[in-house]
C-alpha positions as CSV (number, residue, x, y, z in Angstrom):
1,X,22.3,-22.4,-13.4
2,X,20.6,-23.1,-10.5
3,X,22.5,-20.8,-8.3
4,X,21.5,-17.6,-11.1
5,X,18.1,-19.1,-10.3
6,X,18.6,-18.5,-6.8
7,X,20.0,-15.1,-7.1
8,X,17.3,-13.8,-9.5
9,X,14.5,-15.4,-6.7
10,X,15.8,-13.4,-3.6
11,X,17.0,-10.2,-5.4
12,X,13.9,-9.7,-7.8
13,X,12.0,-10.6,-4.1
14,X,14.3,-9.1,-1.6
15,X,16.4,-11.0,0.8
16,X,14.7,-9.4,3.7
17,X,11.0,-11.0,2.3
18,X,12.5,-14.0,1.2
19,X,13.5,-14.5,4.7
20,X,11.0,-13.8,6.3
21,X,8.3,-15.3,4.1
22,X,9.9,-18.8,2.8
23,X,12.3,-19.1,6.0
24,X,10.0,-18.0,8.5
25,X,12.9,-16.1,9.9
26,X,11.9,-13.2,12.5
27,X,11.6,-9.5,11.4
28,X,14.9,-8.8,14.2
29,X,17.0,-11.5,12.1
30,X,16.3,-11.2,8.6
31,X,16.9,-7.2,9.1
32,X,19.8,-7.6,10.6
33,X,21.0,-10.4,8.6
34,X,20.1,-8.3,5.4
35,X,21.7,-5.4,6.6
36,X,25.5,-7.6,7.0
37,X,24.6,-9.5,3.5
38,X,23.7,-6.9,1.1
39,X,26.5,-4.6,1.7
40,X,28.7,-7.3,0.4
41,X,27.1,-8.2,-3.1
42,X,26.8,-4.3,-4.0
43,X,28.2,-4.6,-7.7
44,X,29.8,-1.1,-7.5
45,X,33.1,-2.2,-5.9
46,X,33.4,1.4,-4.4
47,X,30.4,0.9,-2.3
48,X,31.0,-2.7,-1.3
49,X,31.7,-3.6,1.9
50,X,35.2,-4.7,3.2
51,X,36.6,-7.6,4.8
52,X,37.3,-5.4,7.3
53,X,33.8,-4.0,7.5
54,X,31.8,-7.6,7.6
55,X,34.1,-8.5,10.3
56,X,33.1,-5.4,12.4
57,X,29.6,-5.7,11.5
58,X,27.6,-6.0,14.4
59,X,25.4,-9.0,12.7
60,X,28.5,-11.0,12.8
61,X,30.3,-9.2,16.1
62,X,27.1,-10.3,18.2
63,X,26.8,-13.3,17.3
64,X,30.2,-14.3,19.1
């Protein structure tokens, strides 16, 4: 239950405000970190991101 919990508190929010605002996380990282996270948890599976697509992802390429 508590991980519904969680979900409901950044997506009725939004991630990019929750990270900023409870985290403290800079404007640069919690956009670009929203911009790789979101993507993924689209529920329309046609509009999800791939595997392929987080890996290429220049949140996560950078970061290397």
């Amino acid at each position: 239950m508590k991980v519904i919990a969680c979900f409901y508190f950044v997506f009725s929010r939004g991630l990019y405000d929750v990270l900023r605002e409870k985290y403290e996380w800079s404007e640069k990282d919690a956009m670009e970190f929203s911009a790789f996270l979101l993507p993924m948890l689209d529920f329309n599976t046609d509009k999800r991101a791939t595997a392929v697509q987080c890996i290429e992802h220049p949140w996560l390429r950078d970061a290397v």
